[in-house]
C-alpha positions in Angstrom: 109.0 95.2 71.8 106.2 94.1 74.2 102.7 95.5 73.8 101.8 97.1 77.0 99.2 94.8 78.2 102.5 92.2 77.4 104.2 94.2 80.6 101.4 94.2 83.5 102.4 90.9 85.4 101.1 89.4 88.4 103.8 89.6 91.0 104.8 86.0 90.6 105.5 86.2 86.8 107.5 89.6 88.1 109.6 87.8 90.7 110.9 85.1 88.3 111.9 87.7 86.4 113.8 89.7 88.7 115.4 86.4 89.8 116.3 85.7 86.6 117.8 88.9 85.6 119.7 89.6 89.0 121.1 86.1 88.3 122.6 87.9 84.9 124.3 90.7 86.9 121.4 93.1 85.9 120.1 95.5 88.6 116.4 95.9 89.0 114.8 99.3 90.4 111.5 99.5 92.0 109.1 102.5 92.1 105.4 102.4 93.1 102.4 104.9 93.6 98.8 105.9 92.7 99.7 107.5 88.9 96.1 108.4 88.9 96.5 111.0 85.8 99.6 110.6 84.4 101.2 113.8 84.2 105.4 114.9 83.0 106.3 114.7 86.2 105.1 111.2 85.8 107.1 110.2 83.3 110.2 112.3 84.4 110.4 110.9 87.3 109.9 106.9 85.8 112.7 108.3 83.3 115.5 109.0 86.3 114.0 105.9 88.3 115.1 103.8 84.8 118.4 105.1 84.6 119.5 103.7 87.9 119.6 100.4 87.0 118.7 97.7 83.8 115.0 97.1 84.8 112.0 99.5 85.9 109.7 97.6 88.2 106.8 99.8 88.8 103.9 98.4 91.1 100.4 100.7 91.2 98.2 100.7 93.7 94.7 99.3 93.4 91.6 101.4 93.1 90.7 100.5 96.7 93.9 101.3 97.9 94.0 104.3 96.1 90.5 105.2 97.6 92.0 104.0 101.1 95.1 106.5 100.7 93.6 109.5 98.9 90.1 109.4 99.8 86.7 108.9 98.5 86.3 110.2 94.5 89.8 108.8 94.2 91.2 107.4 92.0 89.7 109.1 88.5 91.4 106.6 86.5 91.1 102.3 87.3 93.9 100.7 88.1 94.0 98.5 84.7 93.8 101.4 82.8 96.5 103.3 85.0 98.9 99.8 84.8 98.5 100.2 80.7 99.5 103.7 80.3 102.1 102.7 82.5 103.4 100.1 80.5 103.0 102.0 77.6 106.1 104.1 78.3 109.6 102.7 77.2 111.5 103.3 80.2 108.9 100.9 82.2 109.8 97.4 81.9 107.3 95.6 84.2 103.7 96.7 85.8 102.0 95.2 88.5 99.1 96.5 90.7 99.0 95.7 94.4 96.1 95.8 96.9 98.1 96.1 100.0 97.7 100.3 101.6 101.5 100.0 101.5 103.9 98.0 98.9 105.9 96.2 101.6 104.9 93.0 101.0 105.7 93.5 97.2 109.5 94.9 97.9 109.7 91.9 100.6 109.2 89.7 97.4 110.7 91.0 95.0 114.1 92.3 96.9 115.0 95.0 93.9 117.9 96.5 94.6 117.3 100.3 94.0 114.0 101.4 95.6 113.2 105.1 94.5 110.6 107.2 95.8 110.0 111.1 94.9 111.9 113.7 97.3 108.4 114.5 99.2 109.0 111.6 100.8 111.2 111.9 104.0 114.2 108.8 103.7 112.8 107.6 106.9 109.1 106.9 105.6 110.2 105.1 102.5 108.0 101.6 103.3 110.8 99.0 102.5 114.0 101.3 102.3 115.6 99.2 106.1 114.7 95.9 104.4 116.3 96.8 100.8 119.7 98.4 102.8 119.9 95.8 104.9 120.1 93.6 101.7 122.2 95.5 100.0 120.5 97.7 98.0 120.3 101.2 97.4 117.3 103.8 98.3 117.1 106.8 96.3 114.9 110.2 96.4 114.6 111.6 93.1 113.7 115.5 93.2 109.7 116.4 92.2 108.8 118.5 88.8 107.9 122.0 90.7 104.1 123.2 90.4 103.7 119.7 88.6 101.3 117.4 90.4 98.0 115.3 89.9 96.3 117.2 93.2 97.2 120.8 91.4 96.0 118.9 88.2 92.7 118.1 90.0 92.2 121.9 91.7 92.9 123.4 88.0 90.3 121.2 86.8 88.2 122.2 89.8 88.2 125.9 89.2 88.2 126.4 85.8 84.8 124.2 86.2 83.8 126.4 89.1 84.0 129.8 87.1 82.6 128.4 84.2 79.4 127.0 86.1 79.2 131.0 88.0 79.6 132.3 84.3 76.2 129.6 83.2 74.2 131.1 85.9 
């Protein structure tokens, strides 16, 4: 078994991979996002992602994209930290971290062919879901833990440090 920093790849290393294992019959899934606090529904949803096929690319956005998507004070966690936790889990077989705002580029590349995204995210906003069905592939929506997020994580966090700092003065 790999150690986790063994997993995080440069997208290069990644793409001879893929190559490699599609040439074996295998099929590769791809997932990306922020994970900034890796929660359940985290690893839940990486879980199903996994299960779709025989290899769990998952590509994490870069602190500046993060910032550039989410806004300033985001994101909590660095991205290399973020990419190790990632890799960490079992049912993540690869981890890359791309600087792009969107990981189109990234799918382009590596051509996976199962591209999953969480249900909030309408099939026709999926960056890269044309290109991977006009290849071929598959695009799947995998439903969201309910009341489980990293922003309702954040506004917990927020208000439990709200009505303690009322309760210090």
């Amino acid at each position: 078994m790999l150690d986790a920093a063994e997993k995080i790849l440069d997208r290069n290393t990644i793409k001879a991979k893929v190559d490699s294992l599609r040439q074996s019959g295998k099929v590769v899934v791809f997932t990306n996002g922020c994970f900034d606090l890796l929660h359940v529904g985290h690893v839940r949803y990486l879980q199903k992602a996994r299960k779709q096929g025989d290899c769990l690319v998952v590509a994490v956005n870069s602190d500046r994209s993060v910032e550039q998507i989410k806004g300033p004070g985001r994101p909590i966690i660095p991205d290399n930290h973020r990419a190790e936790v990632l890799a960490a889990l079992g049912c993540v077989d690869w981890v890359t971290i791309f600087d792009e705002p969107d990981p189109l580029v990234l799918i382009k590349l590596l051509k996976p062919d199962v591209l999953v995204k969480g249900s909030d995210w309408p099939e026709e906003k999926i960056i890269g879901a044309p290109e991977i069905r006009r290849a071929g592939g598959k695009v799947s929506r995998i439903p969201l833990e309910e009341e489980i997020s990293t922003s309702d994580i954040f506004e917990r966090i927020r208000t439990a440090s709200d009505k303690k700092a009322k309760q210090d003065a």
